[in-house]
N, C-alpha and C positions, 0 to 999 in steps of 0.2 A: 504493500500500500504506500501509496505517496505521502512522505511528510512536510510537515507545514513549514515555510521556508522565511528566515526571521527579517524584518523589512524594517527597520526604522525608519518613519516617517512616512512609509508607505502607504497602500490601500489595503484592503480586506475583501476578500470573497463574501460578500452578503448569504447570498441562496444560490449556494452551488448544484449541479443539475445534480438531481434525485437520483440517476443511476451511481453518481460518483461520491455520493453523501455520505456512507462508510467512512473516505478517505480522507475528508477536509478538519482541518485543526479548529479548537476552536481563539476566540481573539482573548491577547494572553497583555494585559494591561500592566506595565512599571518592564523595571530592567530585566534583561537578561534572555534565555532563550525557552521558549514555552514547551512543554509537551503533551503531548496530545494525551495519554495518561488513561488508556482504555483498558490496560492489563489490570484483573483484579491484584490488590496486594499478597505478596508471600509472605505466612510470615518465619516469623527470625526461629533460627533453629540456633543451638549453643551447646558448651558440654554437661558433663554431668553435671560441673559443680556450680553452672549458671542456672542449670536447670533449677535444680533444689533449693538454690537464693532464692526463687522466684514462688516455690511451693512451701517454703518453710513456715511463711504464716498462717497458710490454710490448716496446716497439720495441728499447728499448735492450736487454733481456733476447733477445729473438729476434736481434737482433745479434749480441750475445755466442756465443751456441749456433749462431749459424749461422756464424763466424767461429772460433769454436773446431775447430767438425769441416773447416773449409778448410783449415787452417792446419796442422792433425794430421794432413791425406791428404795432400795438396797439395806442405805444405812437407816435414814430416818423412818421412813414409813414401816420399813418389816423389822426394827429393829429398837429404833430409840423410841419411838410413841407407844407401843406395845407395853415397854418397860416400864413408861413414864402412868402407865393406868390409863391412856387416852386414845386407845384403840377405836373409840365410835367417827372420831375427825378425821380418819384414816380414808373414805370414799370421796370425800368432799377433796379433801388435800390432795390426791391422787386423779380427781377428775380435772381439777382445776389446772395444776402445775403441768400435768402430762399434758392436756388440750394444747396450751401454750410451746411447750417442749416440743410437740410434732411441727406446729407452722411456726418456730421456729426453726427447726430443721427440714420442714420442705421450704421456707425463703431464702434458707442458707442456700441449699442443691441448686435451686431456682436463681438466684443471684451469682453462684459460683459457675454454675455448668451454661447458662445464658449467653445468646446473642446481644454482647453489652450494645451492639449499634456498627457493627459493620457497614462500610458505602457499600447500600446493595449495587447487584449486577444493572438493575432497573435504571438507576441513576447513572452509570457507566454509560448506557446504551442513548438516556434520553441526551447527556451530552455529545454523545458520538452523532447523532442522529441531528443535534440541533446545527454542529456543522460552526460556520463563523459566526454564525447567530447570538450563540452564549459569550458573552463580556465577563471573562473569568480575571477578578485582582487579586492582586499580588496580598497572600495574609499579614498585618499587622494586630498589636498587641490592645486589642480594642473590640467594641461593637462593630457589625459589618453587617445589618439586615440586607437580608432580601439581594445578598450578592455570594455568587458562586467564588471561593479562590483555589489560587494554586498551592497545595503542603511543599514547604522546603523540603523536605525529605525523600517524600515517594513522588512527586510531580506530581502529583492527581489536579483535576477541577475537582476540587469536595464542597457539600452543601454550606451552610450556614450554621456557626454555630461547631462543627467540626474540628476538633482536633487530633493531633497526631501523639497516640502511646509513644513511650521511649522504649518499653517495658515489651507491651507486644507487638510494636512495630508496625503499628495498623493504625489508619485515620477512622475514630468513634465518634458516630454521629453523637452532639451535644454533650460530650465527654464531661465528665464529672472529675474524676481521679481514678488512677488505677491504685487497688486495695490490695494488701499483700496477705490481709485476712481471707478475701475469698479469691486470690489467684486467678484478678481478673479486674478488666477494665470495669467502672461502673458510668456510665452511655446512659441512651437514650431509650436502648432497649431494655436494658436491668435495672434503671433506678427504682422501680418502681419497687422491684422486689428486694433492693437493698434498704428502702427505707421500710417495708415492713419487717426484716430481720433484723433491723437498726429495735423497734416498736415492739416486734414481742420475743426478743431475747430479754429487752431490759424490762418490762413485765413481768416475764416469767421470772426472772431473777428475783423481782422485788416480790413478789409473790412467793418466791419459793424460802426467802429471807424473815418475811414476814410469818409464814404459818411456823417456822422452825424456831424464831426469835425464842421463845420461853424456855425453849430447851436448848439454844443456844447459849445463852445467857446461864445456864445451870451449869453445863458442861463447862464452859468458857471460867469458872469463878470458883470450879470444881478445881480446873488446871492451874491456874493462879496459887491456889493453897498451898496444893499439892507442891509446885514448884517453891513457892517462901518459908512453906514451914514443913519443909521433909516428914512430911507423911508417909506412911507404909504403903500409902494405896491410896490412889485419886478418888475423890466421893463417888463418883461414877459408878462405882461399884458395888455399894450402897442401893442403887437399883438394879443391880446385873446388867451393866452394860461394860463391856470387858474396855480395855485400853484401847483394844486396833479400831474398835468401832467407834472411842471418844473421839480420838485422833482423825479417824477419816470427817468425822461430824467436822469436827472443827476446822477440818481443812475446808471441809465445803462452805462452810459459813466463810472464813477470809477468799476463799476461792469467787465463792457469792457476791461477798462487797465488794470486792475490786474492779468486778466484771461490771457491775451494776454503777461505779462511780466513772470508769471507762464506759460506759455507753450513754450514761449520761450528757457524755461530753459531747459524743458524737448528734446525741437528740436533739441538745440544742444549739448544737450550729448547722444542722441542716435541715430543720425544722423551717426557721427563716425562711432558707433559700429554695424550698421549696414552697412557700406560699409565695415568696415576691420573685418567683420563677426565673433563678440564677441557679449557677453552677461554681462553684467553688473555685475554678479559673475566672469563670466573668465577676465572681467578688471581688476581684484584685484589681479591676476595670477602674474602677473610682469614679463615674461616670453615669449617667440618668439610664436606665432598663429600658429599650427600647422592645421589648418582650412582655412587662410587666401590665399585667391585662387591666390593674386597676383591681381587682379583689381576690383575694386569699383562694378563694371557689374556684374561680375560671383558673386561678394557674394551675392548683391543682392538680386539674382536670385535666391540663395537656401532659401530662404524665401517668395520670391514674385515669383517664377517660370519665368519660359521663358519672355520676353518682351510682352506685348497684353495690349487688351484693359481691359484686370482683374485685370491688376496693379493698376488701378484708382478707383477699387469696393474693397469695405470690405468683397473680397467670395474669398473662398480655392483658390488657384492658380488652372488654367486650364491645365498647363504642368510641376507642379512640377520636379524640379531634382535631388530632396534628399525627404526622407521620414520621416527624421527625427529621425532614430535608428540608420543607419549608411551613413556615410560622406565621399564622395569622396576625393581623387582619391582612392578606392580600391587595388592598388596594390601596393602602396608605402611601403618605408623599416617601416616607422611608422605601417598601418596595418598588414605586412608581404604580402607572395605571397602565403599561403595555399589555395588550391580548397576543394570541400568539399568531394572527396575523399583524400585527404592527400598528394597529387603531389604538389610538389614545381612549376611545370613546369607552365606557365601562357599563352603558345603557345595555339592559337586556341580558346580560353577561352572567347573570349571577347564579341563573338555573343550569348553567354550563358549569358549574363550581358546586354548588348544593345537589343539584342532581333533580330534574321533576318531581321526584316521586319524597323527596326532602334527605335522602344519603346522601351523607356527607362526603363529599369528593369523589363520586365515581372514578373519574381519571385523572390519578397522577399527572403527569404529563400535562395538561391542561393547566391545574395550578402551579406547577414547577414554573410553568412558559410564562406565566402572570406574574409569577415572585421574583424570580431573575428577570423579567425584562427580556425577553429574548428580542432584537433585533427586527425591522420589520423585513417583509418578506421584497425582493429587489430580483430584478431577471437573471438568469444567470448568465456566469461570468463579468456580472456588475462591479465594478471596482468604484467605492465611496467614500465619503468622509467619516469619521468616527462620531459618536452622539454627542449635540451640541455644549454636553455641562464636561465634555473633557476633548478639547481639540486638538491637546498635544500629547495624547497618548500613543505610543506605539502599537503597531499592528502584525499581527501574524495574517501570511497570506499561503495556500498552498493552490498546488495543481491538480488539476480534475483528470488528466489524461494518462 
């Protein structure tokens, strides 16, 4: 295939002819040389002992959670309340902590094992397809609505809102951070279910801290004694609960508050950013939210979809209202008012975006070509000026033959 050949101060292929539209680059705006960036990303392969940097926090994190719910059946439930004469709290405690303990260990799987936001193939194609039409800038360290750029790294035209892991090498749609707890980017695809494993892990915790508190508090002051005033034998014993099992209690209590004072931390700093719908890179922005819907609901909602009963499971949203490549409101002076024939006019337009029947977005493509602005449609082999709000940009021009 033909590649797009670098022009300073050149012209641009507008609408190259439709048999040759495969091959044409698209316009690659600021310095340097553009690429056309159609190859999905590979990603990074390493040795063993990059590997296992990269997994070590997840181990340690599925430790924790798998060590937590032993330790809460095991010890306390079949062992210390028993002893303690309060055996009848035992269905309650056990329905309650376990409910919690499962979704948090399916939001963990769900968060860990998830599509954090990969640039789908779809996106690849709709810019290959759009040809010189798409006006892809150069990324800077800042807000950039409703404009395609180019990653330093892999070349790509990637969406809005994208950035590039170091970790796994791949540009994540509305990237958040990559987590070394769940061994994996958290995007635009998994936030959803990071912040419910964020919500009932620290739950379950307080819950699982709270129903053991009393006998925490015995065992805990039992150990104290024992250790000031050398006693033959920790009180503990006194109700027949032997040493391994004071010890494991205890451990699970400090094991409990720490986890529970770490995830608090996590609750509320991204609590925030998700109601005034940032991402922990665009915190650093310093800069007015050009995303920020105006209410805690609507942002939400472009992460967790419409209101339902899915809000409470770690699974895709049921009624998503953003896709994640581009971001409403589509027609603002931020995105511009281009259709994807090249009418300013936005009359009429709107059931082509809603859809007749009131679905939301039938076709991608459609809203992508409204949010980028694609270029208007010019005869081929047109050779033109670039759009009026940037005269001295560079152009990339390629060959149709």
């Amino acid at each position: 295939p033909a590649h797009p050949i670098w022009v300073p101060g050149g012209g641009s292929v507008v609408n190259p002819d439709p048999r040759q539209i495969q091959q044409v680059g698209y316009i690659h705006v600021g310095s340097g040389s553009p690429q056309q960036a159609m190859e999905p990303n590979t990603p990074r392969t390493g040795s063993c002992l990059e590997s296992f940097t990269r997994v070590w926090g997840s181990v340690f994190a599925v430790s924790v959670l798998a060590l937590t719910g032993t330790m809460y059946n095991l010890v306390f439930l079949w062992r210390i309340l028993p002893a303690m004469g309060k055996s009848s709290s035992i269905p309650v405690d056990f329905a309650i902590f376990n409910s919690l303990w499962v979704l948090t260990t399916w939001s963990y799987i769900a968060s860990s094992c998830s599509d954090p936001g990969y640039v789908p193939n779809r996106w690849r194609e709709f810019v290959q397809n759009a040809g010189g039409r798409l006006v892809v800038f150069p990324a800077a360290q800042g807000w950039q609505p409703g404009r395609a750029t180019t990653c330093d790294r892999c070349g790509c035209a990637r969406p809005e809102r994208t950035h590039h892991c170091k970790v796994c090498d791949q540009c994540i749609l509305r990237m958040d951070h990559h987590c070394p707890w769940i061994s994996n980017c958290v995007g635009f695809g998994n936030y959803k279910q990071f912040i419910l494993l964020i919500l009932y892990a620290f739950v379950g915790t307080v819950v699982g801290l709270c129903s053991s508190l009393p006998e925490l508090v015995f065992c805990g002051s039992a150990a104290v004694k024992w250790f000031l005033y050398h006693h033959d034998h920790p009180g503990w014993q006194v109700q027949h609960i032997s040493n391994v099992e004071g010890i494991l209690f205890l451990a699970f209590g400090a094991m409990s508050l720490v986890t529970a004072v770490l995830l608090s931390m996590l609750m509320t700093g991204h609590a925030p950013l998700l109601m005034s719908n940032k991402t922990t890179i665009e915190y650093h922005y310093g800069m007015e939210n050009p995303y920020d819907t105006g209410t805690p609901l609507a942002n939400v909602e472009q992460q967790f979809g419409l209101p339902g009963w899915d809000w409470f499971l770690p699974i895709q949203p049921r009624t998503p209202v953003t896709d994640g490549i581009a971001y409403p409101p589509y027609f603002d002076d931020k995105s511009g008012g281009f259709r994807p024939n090249g009418e300013n006019s936005m009359n009429n337009y709107v059931d082509d975006i809603l859809g007749m029947d009131g679905t939301l977005f039938p076709n991608p493509e459609v809203r992508w070509s409204t949010r980028y602005r694609l270029l208007p449609v010019a005869p081929p082999d047109w050779v033109g000026p670039m759009p009026e709000d940037r005269p001295g940009m560079a152009r990339c021009m390629s060959s149709c033959g």
